[in-house]
C-alpha positions in Angstrom: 0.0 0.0 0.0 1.0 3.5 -0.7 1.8 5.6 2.4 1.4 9.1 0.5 -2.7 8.3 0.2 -3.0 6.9 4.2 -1.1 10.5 5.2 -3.1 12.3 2.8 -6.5 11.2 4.4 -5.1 10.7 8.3 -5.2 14.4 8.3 -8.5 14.6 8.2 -9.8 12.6 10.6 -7.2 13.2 13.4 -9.6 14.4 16.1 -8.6 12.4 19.4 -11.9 10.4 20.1 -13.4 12.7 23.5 -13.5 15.8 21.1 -15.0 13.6 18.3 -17.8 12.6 20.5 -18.0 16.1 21.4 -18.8 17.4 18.2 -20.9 14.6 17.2 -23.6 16.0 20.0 -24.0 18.9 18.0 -23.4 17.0 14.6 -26.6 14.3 15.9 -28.8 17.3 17.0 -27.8 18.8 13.5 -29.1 15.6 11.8 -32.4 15.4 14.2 -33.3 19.2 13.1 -32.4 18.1 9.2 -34.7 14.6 8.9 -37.6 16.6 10.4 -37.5 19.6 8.2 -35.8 17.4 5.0 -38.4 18.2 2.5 -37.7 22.1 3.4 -33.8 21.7 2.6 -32.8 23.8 5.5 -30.2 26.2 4.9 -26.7 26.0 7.0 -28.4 29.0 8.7 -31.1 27.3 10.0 -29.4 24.4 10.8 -26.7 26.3 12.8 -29.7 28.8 14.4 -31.6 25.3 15.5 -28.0 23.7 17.4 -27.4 27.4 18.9 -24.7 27.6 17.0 -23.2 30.3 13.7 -22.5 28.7 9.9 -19.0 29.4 10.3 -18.7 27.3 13.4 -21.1 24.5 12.2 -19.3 24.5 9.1 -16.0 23.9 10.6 -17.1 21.3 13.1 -18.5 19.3 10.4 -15.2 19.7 8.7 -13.3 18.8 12.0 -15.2 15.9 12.4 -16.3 14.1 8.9 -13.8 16.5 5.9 -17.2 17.8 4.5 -19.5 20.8 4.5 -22.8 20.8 5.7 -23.9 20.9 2.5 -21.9 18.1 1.6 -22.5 15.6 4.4 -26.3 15.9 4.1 -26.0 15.2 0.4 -24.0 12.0 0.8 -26.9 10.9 3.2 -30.3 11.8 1.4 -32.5 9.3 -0.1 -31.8 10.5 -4.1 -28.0 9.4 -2.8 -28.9 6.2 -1.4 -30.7 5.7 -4.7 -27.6 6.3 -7.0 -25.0 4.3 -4.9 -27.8 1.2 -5.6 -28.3 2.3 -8.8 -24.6 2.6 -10.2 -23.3 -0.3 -8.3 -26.4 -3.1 -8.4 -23.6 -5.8 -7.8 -21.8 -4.0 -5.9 -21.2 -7.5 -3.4 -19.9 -9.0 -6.3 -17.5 -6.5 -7.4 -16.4 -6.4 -4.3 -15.4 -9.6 -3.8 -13.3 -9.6 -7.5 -11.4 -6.3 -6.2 -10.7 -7.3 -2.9 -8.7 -4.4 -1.2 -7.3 -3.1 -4.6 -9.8 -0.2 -5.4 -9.8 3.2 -3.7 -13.2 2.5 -1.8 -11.6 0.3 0.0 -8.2 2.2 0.9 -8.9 3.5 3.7 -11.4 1.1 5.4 -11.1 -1.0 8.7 -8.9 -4.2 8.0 -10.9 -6.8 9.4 -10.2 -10.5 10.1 -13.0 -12.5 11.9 -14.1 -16.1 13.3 -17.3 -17.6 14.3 -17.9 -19.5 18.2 -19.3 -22.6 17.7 -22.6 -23.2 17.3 -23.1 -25.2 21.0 -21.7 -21.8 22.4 -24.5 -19.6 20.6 -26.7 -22.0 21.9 -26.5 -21.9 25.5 -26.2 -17.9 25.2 -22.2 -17.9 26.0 -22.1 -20.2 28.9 -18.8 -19.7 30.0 -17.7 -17.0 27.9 -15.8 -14.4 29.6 -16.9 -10.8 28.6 -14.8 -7.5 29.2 -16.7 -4.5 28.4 -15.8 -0.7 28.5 -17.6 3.1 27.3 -15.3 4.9 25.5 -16.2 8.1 23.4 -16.5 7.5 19.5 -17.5 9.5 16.9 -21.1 8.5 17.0 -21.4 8.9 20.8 -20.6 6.6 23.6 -19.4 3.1 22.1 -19.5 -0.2 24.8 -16.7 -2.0 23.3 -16.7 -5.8 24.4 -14.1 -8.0 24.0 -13.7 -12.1 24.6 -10.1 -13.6 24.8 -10.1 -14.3 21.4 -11.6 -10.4 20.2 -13.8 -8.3 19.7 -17.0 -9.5 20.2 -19.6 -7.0 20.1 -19.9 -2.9 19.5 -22.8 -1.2 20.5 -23.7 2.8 20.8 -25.7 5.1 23.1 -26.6 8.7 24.1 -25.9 10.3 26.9 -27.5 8.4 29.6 -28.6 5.7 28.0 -25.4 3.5 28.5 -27.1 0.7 30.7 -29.9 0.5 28.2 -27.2 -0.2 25.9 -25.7 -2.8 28.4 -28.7 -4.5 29.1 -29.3 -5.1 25.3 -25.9 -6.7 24.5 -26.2 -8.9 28.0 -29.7 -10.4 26.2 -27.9 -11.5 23.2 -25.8 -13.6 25.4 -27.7 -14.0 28.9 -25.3 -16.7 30.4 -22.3 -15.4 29.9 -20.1 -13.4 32.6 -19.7 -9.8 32.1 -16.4 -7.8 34.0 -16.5 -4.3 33.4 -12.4 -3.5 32.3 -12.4 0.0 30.1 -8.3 -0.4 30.3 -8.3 -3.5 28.3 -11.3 -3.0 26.0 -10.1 0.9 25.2 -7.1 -0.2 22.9 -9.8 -2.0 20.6 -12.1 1.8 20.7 -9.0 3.7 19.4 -7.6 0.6 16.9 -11.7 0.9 15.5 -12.8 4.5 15.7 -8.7 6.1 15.1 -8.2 5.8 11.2 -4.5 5.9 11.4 -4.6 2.6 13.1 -6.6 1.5 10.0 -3.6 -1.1 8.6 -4.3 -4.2 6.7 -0.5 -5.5 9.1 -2.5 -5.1 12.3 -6.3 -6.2 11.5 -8.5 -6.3 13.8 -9.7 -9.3 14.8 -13.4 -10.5 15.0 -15.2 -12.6 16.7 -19.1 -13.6 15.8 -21.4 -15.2 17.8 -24.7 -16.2 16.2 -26.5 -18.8 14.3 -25.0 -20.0 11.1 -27.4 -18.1 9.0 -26.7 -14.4 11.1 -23.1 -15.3 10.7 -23.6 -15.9 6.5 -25.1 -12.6 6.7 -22.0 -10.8 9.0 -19.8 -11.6 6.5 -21.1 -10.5 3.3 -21.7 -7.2 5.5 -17.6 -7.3 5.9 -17.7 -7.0 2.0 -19.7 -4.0 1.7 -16.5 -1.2 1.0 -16.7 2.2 2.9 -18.7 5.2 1.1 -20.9 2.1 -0.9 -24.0 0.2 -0.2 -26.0 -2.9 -0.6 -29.3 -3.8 -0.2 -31.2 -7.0 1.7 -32.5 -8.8 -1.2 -28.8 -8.2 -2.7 -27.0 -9.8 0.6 -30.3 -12.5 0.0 -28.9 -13.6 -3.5 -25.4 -12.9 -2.7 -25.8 -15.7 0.3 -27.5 -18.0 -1.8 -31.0 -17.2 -0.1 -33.0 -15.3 -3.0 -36.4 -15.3 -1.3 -35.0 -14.6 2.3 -34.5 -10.4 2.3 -37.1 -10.4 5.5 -34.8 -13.0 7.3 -31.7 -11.2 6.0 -33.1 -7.5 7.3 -33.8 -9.6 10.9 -30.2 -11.2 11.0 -28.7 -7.4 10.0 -30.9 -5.8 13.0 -29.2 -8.2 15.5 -25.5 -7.7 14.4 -23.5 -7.7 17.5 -20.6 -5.7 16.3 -22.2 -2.4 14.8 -19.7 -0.2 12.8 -16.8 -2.5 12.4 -19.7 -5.5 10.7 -21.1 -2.0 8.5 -25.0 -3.1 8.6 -25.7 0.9 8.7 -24.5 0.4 4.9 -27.3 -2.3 4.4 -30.5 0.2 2.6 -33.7 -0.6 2.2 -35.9 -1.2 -1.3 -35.4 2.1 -3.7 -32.7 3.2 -1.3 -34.4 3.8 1.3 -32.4 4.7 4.9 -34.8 2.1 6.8 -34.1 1.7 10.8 -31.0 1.0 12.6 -31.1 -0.9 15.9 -29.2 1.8 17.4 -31.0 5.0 16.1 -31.7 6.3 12.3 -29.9 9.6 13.0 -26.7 7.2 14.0 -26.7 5.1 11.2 -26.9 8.2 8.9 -23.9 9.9 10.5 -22.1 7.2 10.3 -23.0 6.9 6.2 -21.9 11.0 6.2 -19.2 10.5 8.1 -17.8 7.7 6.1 -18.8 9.9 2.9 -15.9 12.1 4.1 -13.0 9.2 4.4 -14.2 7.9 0.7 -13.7 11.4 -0.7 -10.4 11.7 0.9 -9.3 8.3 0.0 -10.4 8.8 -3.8 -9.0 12.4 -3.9 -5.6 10.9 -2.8 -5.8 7.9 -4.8 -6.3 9.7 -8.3 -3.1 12.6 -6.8 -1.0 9.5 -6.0 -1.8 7.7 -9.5 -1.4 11.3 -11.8 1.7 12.0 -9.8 2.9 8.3 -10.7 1.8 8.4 -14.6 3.7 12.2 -14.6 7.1 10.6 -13.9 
C-alpha cells in the first residue's frame, strides 16, 4: 500500500476520540433538526440557528469531524444518494469480492479479520464466555466495546444516559455469559476501530461472531460491503445464496452484534431507502456521512498518488 494516500486522508480525521464525540452531539442534533425539516432543505443558517450555533462554526465542526461541509454531508446521506449508490453499483457485493482491497473504496477502510464460536456456544447464550466490556467516546457517541479472549465480540452505541440500556441489550444476546467491566483493556480496541490511522491491513482487527450460522452468512457478506458504498437486503439475499430470504436477512442485520466494524448501517432498504438501525436512524446516517468524508479523501488521494505516478 501506498503511504502518501493513508497520510493524505489521516489528516483529516485526526480528532482524538473525546473531542470527536463532542462534536458529534452537535453534529446528531444537527441531523435530528435536518430529517424533520428534510423536505424544506434547511439552509446551513437554519441548521446552525436550531443547534445554537453560527455557519461558520457548524461548518468547521462538520469539517473537523467528517472532511465535509454541511452541505456536503447531508448530500451524501439523502434518499436521491442512497438511490444512486444502488443504482450505479447493483452488484456492488460482487465486485467487491473480485477487487478485494485493490480499489480506492476500500483504501482506507477498517482491515478486518473474523471467526465464528461454535454453534453449541451460541446456543446456551455464551455459557462460559468471559466478557470484558468498556464506554469509551467515539464519533457516534458513547461506544460499549466488548471484547472475549479471542476479540472483539460485540460494539454497541448510546446517548448520553442511556449506557445501561445499551448494556442490558448486548447482555440479552448472550444472557449466560459473565460480564467484567475493564475500560483499560477493552479501550485499545475503541482507538484501533474509531482512530483511522490505526486502519492497517499488518495489524487487522480481529473479529469474533457469535450467532447462528445463518446471522453469521449474513455478518460476513456485510464485511464485504467497501466504505462510502452500499447494498441492499435482497442483494445480501442472493449474494448468500438465499434469494427469497431479504425479510430473514433485514432480521439477522438488526441483530449484528458488532455495529460499525460489521457496516450493517450500509445495508438500505428497497429504492434506497435509509430504513431503521437498531441503534438510532440519526446514527446510522452519521455514520453513512461521516464515512462519505473518508471515501472522498481516500479517492481524492488515490487519483493525486496515481497522476503523480503516470507524470514521472
Amino acid at each position: 500500500m501506498n503511504a502518501q494516500p493513508m497520510l493524505a486522508a489521516k489528516t483529516v480525521h485526526s480528532l482524538p476520540l473525546g473531542k470527536a464525540a463532542a462534536d458529534y452531539e452537535t453534529v446528531r442534533r444537527a441531523l435530528a433538526y435536518v430529517a424533520e425539516h428534510f423536505r424544506d432543505q434547511p439552509e446551513v443558517e437554519a441548521v446552525a440557528h436550531a443547534v445554537g450555533t453560527t455557519p461558520r462554526a457548524l461548518t468547521e465542526l462538520f469539517r473537523r469531524w467528517c472532511g465535509l461541509t454541511p452541505k456536503e454531508f447531508l448530500a451524501a446521506v439523502t434518499l436521491d444518494h442512497a438511490r444512486r449508490v444502488l443504482v450505479e453499483t447493483p452488484s456492488v457485493l460482487e465486485a467487491t469480492y473480485e477487487l478485494g482491497l485493490s480499489g480506492p473504496g476500500r483504501l482506507h477502510d477498517l482491515f478486518v479479520v473474523h471467526e465464528a464460536m461454535s454453534p453449541g456456544e451460541w446456543k446456551t447464550g455464551g455459557a462460559g464466555l468471559a466478557i470484558a466490556y468498556g464506554f469509551h467516546p467515539s464519533p457516534f457517541g458513547s461506544a460499549l466495546v466488548m471484547a472475549s479472549e479471542r476479540g472483539l465480540c460485540g460494539l454497541a452505541f448510546a446517548d448520553a444516559g442511556e449506557e445501561e440500556i445499551a448494556l442490558d441489550d448486548m447482555r440479552g444476546r448472550w444472557p449466560n455469559a459473565r460480564y467484567v467491566e475493564d475500560g483499560p483493556r477493552t479501550a485499545p480496541y475503541a482507538r484501533r476501530i474509531f482512530e483511522p490511522s490505526q486502519w492497517r491491513p499488518e495489524t487487522p482487527l480481529k473479529v469474533v461472531m457469535i450467532g447462528n450460522d445463518f446471522e453469521i452468512r449474513v455478518w460476513e457478506t456485510l464485511l464485504a460491503i467497501p466504505m462510502g458504498r452500499a447494498a441492499s437486503y435482497s442483494g445480501i439475499a442472493a449474494r448468500i445464496g438465499r434469494p427469497q430470504a431479504a425479510r430473514a436477512v433485514g432480521s439477522a442485520v438488526g441483530r449484528n452484534p458488532v455495529s460499525f466494524v460489521v457496516p450493517c448501517h450500509r445495508v438500505l432498504g428497497k429504492g434506497g431507502n435509509l430504513t431503521g438501525y437498531h441503534w438510532g436512524l440519526t446514527r446510522k446516517r452519521a455514520m453513512l456521512g461521516w464515512e462519505a468524508g473518508r471515501a472522498q479523501a481516500a479517492r481524492s488521494s488515490f487519483e493525486a498518488t496515481v497522476e503523480s505516478a503516470s507524470s514521472r
